[in-house]
TISEPA-570518 format. One line per field, with one value per residue (C-alpha): residue in three letters; y, x, z. Coordinates in Angstrom, 3 decimals. Last residue first. Layout:
REM TISEPA-570518
residu = (ALA;...)
north = (Y;...)
east = (X;...)
up = (Z;...)
***
This chain:
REM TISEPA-570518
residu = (UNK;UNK;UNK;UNK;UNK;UNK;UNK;UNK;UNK;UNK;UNK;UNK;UNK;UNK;UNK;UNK;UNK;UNK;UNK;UNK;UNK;UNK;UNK;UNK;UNK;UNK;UNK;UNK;UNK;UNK;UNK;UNK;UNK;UNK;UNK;UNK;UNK;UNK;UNK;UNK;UNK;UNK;UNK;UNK;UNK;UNK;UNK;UNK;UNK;UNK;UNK;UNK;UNK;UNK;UNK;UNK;UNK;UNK;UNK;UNK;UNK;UNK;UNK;UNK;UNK;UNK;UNK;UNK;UNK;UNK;UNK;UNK;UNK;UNK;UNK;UNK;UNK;UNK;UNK;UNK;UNK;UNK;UNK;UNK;UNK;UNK;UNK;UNK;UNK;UNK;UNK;UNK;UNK;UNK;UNK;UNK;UNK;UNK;UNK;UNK;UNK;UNK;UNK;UNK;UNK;UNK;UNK;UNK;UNK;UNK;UNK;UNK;UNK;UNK;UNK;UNK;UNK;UNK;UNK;UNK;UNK;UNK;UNK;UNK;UNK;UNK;UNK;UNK;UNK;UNK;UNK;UNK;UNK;UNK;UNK;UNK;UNK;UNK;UNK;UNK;UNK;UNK;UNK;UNK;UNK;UNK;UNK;UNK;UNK;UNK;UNK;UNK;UNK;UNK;UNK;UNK;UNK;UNK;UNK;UNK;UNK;UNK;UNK;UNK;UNK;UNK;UNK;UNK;UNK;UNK;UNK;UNK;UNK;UNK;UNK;UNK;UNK;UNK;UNK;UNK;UNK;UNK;UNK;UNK;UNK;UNK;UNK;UNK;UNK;UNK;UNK;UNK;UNK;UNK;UNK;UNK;UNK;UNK;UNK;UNK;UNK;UNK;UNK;UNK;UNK;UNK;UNK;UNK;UNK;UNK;UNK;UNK;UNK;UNK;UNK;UNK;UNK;UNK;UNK;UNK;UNK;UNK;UNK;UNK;UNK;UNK;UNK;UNK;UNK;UNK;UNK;UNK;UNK;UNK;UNK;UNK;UNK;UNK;UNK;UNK;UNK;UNK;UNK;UNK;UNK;UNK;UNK;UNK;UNK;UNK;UNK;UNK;UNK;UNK;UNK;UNK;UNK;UNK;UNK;UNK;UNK;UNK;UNK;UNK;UNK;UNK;UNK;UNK;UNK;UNK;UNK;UNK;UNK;UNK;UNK;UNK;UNK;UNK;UNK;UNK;UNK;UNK;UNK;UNK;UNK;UNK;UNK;UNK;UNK;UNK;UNK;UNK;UNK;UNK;UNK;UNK;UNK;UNK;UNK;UNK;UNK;UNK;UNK;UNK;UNK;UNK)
north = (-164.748;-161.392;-161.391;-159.173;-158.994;-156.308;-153.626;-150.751;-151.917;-155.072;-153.532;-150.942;-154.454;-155.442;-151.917;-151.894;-154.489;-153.789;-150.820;-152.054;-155.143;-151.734;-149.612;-151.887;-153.076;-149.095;-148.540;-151.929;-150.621;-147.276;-148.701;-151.261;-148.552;-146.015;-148.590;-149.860;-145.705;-147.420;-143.750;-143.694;-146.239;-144.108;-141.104;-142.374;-143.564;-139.973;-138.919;-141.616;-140.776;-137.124;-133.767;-133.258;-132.089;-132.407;-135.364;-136.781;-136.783;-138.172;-141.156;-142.454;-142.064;-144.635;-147.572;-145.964;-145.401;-148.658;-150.078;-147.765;-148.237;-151.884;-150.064;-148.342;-151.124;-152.620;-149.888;-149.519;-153.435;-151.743;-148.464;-150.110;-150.658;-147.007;-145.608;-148.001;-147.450;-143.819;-141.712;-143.590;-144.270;-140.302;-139.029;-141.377;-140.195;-143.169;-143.978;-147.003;-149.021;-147.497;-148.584;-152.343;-152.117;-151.186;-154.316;-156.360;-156.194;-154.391;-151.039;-152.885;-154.652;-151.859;-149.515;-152.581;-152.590;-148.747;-148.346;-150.696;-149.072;-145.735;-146.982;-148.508;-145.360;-143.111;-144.220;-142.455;-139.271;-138.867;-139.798;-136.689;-134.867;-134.995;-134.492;-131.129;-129.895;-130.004;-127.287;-124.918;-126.015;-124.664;-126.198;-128.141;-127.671;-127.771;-126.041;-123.501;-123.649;-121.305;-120.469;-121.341;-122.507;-123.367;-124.388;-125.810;-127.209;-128.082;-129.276;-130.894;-132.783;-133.479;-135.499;-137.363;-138.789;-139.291;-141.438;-143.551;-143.767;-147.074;-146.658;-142.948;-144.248;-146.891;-144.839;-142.487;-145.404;-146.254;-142.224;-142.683;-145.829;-144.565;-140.961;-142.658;-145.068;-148.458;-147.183;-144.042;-144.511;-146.802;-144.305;-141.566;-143.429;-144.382;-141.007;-139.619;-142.417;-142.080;-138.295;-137.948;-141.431;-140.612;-137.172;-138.177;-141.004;-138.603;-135.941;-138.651;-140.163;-136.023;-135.622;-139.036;-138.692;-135.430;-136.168;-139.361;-137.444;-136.338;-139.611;-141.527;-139.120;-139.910;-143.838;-143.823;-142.548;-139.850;-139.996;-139.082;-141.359;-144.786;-144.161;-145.521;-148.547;-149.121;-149.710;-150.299;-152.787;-155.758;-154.304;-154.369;-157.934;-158.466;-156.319;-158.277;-161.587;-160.307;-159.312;-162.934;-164.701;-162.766;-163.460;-160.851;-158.973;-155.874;-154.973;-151.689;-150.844;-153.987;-152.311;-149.202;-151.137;-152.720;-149.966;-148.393;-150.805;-150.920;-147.243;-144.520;-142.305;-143.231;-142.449;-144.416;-144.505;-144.886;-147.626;-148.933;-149.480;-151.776;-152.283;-155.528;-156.689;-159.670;-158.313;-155.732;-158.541;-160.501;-157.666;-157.154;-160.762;-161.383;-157.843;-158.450;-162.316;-161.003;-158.183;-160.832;-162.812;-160.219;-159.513;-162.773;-162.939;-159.687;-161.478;-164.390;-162.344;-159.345;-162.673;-164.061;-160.911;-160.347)
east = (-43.818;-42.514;-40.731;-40.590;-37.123;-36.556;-38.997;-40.341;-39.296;-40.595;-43.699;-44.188;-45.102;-47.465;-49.093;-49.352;-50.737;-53.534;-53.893;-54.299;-56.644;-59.131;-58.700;-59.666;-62.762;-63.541;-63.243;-65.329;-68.206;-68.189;-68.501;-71.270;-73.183;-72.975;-73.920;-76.950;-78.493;-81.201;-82.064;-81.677;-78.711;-77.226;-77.584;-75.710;-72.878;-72.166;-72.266;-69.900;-67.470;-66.949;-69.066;-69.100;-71.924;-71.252;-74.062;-73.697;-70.000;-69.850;-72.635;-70.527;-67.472;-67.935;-67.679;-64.749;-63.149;-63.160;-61.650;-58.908;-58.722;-57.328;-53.962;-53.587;-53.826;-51.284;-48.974;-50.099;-48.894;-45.717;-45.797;-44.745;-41.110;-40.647;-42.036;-39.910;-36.058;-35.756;-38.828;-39.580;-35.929;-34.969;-38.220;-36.950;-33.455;-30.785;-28.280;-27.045;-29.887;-32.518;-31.476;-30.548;-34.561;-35.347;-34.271;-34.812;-38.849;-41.212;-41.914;-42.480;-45.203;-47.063;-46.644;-48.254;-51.023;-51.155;-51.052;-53.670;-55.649;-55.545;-55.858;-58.991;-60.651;-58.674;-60.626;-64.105;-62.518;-60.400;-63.806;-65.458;-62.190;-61.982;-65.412;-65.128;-61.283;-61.850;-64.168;-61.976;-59.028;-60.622;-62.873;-65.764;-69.296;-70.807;-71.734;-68.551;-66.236;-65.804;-69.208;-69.465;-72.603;-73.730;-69.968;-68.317;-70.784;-73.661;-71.990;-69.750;-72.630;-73.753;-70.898;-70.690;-74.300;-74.165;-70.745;-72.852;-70.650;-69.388;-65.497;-65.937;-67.182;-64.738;-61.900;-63.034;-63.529;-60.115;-58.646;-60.191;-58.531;-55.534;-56.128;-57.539;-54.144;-53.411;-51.155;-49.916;-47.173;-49.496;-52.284;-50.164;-48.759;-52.220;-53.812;-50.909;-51.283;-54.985;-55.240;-52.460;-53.260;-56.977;-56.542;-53.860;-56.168;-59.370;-57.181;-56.270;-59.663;-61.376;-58.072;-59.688;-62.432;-62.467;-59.989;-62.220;-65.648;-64.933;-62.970;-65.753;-68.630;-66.306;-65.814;-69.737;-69.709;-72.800;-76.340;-77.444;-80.198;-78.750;-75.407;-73.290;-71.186;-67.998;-65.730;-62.036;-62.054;-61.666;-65.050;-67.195;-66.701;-67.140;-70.817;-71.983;-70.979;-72.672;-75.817;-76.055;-75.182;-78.148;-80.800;-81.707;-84.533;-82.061;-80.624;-80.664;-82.856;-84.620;-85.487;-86.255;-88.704;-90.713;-91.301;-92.473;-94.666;-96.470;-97.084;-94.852;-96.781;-94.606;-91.301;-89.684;-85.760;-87.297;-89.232;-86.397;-83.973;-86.958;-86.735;-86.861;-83.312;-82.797;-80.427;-78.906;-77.784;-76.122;-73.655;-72.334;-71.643;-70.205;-67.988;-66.759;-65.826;-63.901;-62.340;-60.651;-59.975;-58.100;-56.363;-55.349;-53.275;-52.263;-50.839;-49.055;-47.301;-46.096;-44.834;-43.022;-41.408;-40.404)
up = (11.046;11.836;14.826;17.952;19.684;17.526;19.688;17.837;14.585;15.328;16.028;13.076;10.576;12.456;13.226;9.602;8.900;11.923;10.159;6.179;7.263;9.241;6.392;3.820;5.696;5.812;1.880;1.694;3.988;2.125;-1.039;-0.190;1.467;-1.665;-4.133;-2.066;-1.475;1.472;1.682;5.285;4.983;2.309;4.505;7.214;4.894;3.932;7.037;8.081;4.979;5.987;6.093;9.761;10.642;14.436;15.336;11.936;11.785;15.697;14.715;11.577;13.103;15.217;12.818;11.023;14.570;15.609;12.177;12.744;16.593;15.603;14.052;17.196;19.570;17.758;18.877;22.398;23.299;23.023;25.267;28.287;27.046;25.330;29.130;31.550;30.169;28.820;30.067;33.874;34.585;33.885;35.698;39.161;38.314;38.049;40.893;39.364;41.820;39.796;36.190;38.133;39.467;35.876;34.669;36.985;35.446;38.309;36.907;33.176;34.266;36.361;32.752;31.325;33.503;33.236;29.732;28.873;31.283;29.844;26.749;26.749;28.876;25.440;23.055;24.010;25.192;22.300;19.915;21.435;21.745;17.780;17.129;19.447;18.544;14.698;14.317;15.716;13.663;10.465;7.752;8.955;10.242;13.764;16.689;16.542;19.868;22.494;22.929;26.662;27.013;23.137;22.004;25.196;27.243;25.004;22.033;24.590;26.053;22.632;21.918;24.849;24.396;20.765;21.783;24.145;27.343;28.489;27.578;29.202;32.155;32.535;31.740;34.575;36.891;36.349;36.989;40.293;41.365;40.676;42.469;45.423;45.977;45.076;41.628;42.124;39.349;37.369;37.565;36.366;33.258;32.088;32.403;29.847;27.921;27.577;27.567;24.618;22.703;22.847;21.466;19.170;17.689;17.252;15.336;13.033;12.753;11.808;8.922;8.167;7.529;6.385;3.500;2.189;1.639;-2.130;-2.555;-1.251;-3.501;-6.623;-5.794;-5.525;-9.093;-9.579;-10.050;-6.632;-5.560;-7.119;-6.833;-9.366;-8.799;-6.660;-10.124;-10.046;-13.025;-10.488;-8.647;-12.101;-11.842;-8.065;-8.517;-11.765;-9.719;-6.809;-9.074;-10.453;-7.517;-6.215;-8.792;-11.303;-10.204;-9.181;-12.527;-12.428;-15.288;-14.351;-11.145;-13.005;-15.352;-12.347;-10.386;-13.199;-13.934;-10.390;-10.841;-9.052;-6.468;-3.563;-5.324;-7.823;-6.467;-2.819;-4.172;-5.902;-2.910;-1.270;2.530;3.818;3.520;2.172;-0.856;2.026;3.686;1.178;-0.316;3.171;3.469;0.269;0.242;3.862;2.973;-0.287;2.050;4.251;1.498;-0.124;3.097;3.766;0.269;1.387;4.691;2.727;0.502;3.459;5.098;2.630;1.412;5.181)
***
């Protein structure tokens, strides 16, 4: 285990080293010009030029990389260009409602997924299983501005149950959260059933059915903690999914988490803030699928760690 926690943190560095170069490297080609939004439009030519020595952006990029991976070992994202404060501040200020918003996303998806999966194995062949497929397909396929402005619509502007947007109680939890529920939960709907099918047809649970076994009884204790395996590493990848996503559900809901946050970096083409962002969510994504490594064996010990 020691061995193999060593070798995949070692990975994990790397991992993070590659996201930090590559990151880093686009936004020195891109186009747009973090100093000009810094100066304003009616800043002079010199100007221009003394706050981007100020920052240190005519160096060359090795230069600034190095300058960025240094300040990085010392636990330093930079300082925001636009706002004038720590990015790891603003992160840490933003971090909660992440992920208090990916959490309630994950049991969404895991509760209608699942629960959809099971059902369509049990009928599987028949209308209702073949329904509850195209379902998942449509809501795999849908744009997640698209979904979550139809429940805007539907259930906070039609109905009124819900408030439009903002953050602090339950209520305005439920919409973001179903919105990325929805979105998660096609893929594991039809994980679930073709492993739920799987399971149904080991000897195992023909012998639990030929002792005289309840249909519910077989279905809970022997086929359901089987079929639910290849679930838990799917779990640990919806991490990274759901920081990528999250970014268009916050801003559509005003939700005031990291992807908002990130959104308005882009716009402002904020460097510090996007590079801290993207490395908090790299993070993330090695720490889940480590974790749902390490939560597999446990589930099942005839999985190994090597």
């Amino acid at each position: 285990m020691a061995a193999y926690l060593a070798r995949r943190l070692i990975q994990s560095v790397l991992i993070l080293l590659g996201v930090s170069f590559i990151t880093f490297l686009l936004l020195y080609v891109l186009p747009a010009d973090p100093v000009r939004q810094i100066a304003g439009r009616a800043a002079t030519a010199q100007t221009v030029e003394n706050i981007r020595q100020q920052l240190g952006l005519d160096q060359p990029f090795i230069v600034q990389y190095g300058r960025y991976l240094g300040n990085l070992l010392h636990g330093d994202l930079g300082r925001s260009y636009l706002q004038k404060t720590d990015v790891a501040e603003l992160i840490w200020s933003r971090l909660p409602a992440s992920l208090l918003l990916m959490a309630g996303g994950i049991v969404c998806e895991l509760v209608l997924g699942l629960t959809l999966g099971v059902i369509a194995a049990l009928w599987r062949g028949r209308a209702l299983d073949q329904g509850l497929m195209v379902g998942s397909f449509v809501a795999v396929s849908a744009p997640q501005f698209v979904v979550g402005l139809l429940l805007l619509y539907v259930f906070a502007v039609r109905l009124g149950w819900f408030p439009i947007g903002g953050y602090g109680t339950f209520a305005h939890l439920v919409l973001p959260a179903l919105t990325l529920g929805i979105l998660g939960s096609g893929w594991y709907s039809r994980m679930m059933r073709s492993s739920m099918i799987e399971v149904l047809r080991a000897d195992y649970i023909r012998t639990a059915r030929a002792k005289g076994l309840g249909r519910a009884r077989v279905i809970l204790r022997h086929a359901l903690p089987n079929a639910i395996l290849p679930i838990v590493a799917m779990i640990g990848i919806d991490i990274g999914i759901f920081m990528g996503g999250i970014v268009v559900v916050e801003s559509v809901f005003g939700w005031p988490g990291m992807g908002q946050l990130a959104w308005q970096a882009i716009q402002r083409v904020d460097i510090p803030i996007i590079m801290g962002v993207t490395l908090v969510s790299a993070t993330a994504i090695v720490l889940g699928n480590l974790l749902a490594d390490l939560i597999a064996p446990l589930v099942d010990p005839r999985i190994k760690l090597r």
